[in-house]
VMD Tcl script that builds the backbone (N, CA, C; Angstrom):
set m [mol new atoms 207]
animate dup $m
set s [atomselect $m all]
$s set {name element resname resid chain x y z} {
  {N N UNK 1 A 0.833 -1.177 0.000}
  {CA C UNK 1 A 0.000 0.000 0.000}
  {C C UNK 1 A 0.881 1.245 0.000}
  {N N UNK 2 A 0.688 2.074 -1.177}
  {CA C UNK 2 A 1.459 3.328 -0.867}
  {C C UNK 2 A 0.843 4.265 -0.370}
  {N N UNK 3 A 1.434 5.020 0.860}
  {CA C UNK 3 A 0.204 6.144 1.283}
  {C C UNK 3 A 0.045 7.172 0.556}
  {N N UNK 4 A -1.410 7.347 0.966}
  {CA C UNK 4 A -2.173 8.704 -0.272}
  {C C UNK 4 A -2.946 9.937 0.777}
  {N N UNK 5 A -2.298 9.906 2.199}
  {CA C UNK 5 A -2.755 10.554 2.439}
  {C C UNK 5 A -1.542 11.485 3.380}
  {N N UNK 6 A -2.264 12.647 3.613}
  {CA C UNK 6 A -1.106 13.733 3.880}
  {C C UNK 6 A -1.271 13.998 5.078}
  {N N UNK 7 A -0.985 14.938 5.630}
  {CA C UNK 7 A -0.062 14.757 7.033}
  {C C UNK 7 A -1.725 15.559 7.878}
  {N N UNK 8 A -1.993 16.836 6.759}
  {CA C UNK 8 A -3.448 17.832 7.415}
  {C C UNK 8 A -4.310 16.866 7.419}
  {N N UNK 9 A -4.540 15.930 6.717}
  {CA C UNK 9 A -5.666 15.085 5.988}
  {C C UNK 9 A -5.440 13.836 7.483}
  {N N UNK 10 A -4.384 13.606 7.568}
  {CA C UNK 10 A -4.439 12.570 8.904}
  {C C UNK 10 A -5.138 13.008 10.224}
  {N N UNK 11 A -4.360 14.652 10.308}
  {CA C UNK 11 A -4.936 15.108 11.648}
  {C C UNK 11 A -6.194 15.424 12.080}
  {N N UNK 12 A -6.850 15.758 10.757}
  {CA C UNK 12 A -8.004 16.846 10.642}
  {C C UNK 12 A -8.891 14.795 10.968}
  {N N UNK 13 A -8.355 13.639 10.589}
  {CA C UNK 13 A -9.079 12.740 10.715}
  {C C UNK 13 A -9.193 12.138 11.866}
  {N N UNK 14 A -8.120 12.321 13.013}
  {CA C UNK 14 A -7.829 11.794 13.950}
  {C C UNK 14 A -8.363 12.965 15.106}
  {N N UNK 15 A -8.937 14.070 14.950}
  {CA C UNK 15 A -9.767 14.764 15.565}
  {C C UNK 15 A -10.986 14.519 15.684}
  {N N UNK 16 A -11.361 14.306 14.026}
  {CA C UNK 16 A -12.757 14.040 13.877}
  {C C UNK 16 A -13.359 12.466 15.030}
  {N N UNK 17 A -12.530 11.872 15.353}
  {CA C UNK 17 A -12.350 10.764 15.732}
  {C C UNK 17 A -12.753 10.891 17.162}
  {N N UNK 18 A -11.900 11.605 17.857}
  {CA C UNK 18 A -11.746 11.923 19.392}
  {C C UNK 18 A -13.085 13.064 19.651}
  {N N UNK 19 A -13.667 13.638 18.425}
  {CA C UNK 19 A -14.859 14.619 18.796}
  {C C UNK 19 A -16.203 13.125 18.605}
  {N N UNK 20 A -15.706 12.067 18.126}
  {CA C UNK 20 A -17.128 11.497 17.427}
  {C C UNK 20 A -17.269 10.568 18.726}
  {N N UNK 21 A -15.800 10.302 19.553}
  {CA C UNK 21 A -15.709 9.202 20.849}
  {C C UNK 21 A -16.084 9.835 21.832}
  {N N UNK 22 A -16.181 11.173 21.963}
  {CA C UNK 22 A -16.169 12.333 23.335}
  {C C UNK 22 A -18.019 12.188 22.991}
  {N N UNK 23 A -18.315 12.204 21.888}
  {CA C UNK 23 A -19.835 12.474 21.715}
  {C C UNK 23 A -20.500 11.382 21.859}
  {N N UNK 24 A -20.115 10.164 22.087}
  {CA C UNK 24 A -20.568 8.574 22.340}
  {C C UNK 24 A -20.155 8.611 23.620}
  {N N UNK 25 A -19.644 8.892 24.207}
  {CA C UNK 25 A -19.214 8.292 25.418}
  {C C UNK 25 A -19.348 9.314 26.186}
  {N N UNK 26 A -20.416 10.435 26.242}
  {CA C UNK 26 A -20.771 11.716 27.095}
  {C C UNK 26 A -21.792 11.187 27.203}
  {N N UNK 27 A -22.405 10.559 25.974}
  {CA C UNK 27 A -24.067 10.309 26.007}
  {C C UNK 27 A -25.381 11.104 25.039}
  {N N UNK 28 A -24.161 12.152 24.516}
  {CA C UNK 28 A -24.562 13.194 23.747}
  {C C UNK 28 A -25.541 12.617 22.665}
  {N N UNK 29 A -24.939 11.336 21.893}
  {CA C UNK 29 A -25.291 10.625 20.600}
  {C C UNK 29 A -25.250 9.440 20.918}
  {N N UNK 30 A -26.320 8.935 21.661}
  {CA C UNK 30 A -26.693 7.583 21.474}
  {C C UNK 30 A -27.490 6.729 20.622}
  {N N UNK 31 A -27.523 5.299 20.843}
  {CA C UNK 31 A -27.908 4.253 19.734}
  {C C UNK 31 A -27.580 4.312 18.769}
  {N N UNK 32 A -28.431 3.583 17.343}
  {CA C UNK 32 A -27.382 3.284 16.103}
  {C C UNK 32 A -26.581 4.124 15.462}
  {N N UNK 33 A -26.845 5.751 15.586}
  {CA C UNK 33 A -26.129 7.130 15.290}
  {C C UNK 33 A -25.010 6.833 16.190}
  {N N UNK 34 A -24.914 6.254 17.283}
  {CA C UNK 34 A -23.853 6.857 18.664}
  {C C UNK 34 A -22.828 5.636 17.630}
  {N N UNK 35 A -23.466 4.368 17.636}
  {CA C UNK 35 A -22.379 3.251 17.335}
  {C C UNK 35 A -21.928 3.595 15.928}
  {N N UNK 36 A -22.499 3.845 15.414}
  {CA C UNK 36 A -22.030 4.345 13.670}
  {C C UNK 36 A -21.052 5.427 13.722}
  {N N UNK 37 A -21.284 6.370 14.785}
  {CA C UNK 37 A -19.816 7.437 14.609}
  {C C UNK 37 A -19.011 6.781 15.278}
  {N N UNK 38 A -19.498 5.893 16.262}
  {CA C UNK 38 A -17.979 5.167 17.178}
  {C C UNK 38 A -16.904 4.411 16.011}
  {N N UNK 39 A -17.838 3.650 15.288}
  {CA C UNK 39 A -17.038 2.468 14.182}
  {C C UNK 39 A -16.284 3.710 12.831}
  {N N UNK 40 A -17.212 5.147 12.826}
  {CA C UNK 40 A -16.684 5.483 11.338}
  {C C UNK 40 A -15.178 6.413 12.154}
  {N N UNK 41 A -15.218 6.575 13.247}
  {CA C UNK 41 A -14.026 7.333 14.284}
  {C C UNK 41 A -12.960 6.068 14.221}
  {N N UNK 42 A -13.215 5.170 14.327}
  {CA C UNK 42 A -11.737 3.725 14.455}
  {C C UNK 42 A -11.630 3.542 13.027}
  {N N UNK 43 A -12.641 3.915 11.864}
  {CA C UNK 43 A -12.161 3.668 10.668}
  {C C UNK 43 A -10.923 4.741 10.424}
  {N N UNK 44 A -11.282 6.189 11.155}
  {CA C UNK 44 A -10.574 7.413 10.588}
  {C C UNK 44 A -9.292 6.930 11.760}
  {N N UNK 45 A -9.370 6.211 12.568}
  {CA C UNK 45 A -8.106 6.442 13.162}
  {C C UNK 45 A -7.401 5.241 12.854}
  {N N UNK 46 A -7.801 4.501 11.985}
  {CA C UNK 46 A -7.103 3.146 11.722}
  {C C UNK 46 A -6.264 3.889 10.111}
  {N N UNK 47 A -6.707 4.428 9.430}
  {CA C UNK 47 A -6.778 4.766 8.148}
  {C C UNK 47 A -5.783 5.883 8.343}
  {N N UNK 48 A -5.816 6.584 9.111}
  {CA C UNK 48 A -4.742 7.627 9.444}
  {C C UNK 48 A -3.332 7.174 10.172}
  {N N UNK 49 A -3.166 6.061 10.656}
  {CA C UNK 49 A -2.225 5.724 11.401}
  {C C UNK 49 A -1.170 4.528 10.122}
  {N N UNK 50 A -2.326 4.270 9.179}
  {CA C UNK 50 A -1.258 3.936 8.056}
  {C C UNK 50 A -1.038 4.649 6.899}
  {N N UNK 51 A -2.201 5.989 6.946}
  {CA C UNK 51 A -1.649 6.778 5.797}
  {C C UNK 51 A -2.375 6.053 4.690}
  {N N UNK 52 A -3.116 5.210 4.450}
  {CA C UNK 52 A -3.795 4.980 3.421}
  {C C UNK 52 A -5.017 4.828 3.540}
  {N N UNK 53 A -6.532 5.111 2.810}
  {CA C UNK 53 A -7.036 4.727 2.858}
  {C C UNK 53 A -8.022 4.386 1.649}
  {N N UNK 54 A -8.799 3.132 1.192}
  {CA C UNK 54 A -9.077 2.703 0.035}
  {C C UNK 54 A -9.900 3.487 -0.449}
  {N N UNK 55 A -10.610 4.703 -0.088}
  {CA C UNK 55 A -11.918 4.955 -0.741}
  {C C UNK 55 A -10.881 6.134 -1.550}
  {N N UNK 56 A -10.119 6.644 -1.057}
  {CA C UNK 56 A -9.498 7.755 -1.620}
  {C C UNK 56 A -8.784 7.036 -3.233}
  {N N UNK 57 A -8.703 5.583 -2.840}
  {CA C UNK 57 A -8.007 4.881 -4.077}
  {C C UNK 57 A -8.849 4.872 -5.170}
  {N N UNK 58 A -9.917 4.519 -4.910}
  {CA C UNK 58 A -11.440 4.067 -5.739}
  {C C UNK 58 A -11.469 5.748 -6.504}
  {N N UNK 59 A -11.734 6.730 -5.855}
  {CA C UNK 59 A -11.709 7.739 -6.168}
  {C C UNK 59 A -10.454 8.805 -6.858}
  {N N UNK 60 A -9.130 8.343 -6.449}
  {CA C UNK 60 A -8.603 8.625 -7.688}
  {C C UNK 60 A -7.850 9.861 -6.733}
  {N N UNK 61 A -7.859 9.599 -5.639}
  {CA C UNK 61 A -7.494 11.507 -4.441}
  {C C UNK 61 A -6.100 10.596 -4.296}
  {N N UNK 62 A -5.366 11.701 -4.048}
  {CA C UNK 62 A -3.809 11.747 -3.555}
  {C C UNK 62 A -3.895 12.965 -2.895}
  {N N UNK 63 A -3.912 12.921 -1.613}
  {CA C UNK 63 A -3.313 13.775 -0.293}
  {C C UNK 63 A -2.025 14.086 0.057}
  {N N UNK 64 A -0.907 13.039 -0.434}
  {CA C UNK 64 A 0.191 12.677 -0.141}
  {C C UNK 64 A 1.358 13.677 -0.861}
  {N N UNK 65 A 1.713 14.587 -0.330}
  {CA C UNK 65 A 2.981 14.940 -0.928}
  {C C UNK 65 A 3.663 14.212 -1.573}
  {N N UNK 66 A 4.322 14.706 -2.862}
  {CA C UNK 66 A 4.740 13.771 -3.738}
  {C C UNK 66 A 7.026 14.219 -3.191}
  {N N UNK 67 A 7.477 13.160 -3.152}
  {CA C UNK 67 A 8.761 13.454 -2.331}
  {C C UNK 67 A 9.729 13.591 -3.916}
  {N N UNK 68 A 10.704 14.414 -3.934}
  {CA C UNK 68 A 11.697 14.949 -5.133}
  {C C UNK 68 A 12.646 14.322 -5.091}
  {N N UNK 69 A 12.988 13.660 -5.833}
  {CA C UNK 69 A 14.475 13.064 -5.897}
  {C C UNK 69 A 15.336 13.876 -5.510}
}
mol reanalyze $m
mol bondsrecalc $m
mol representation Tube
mol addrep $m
């Protein structure tokens, strides 16, 4: 897997993550809404911690700084 995603694109995902777990686990957003942001928050923090993720592939996005010889 080569990563396609960039460094803003990780963080801005790994926030979204910790705001979607703070909002499940306050009580704020419960039932199938509460569990659906819990699972799409471990997708963004699984997906950010390797820098790739497939939908961006399907779609054709590169986030990733491209590095210069």
């Amino acid at each position: 897997m080569k990563p396609n995603m960039g460094t803003a694109d990780r963080i801005i995902r790994v926030l979204l993550a910790a705001v979607f777990a703070y909002l499940y686990f306050s009580g704020t957003v419960t039932g199938t809404l509460g569990l659906i942001l819990v699972i799409l928050g471990g997708v963004f923090v699984l997906t950010s911690l390797v820098s790739f993720c497939p939908l961006y592939t399907i779609v054709g996005l590169n986030t990733c700084p491209t590095k210069k010889p």
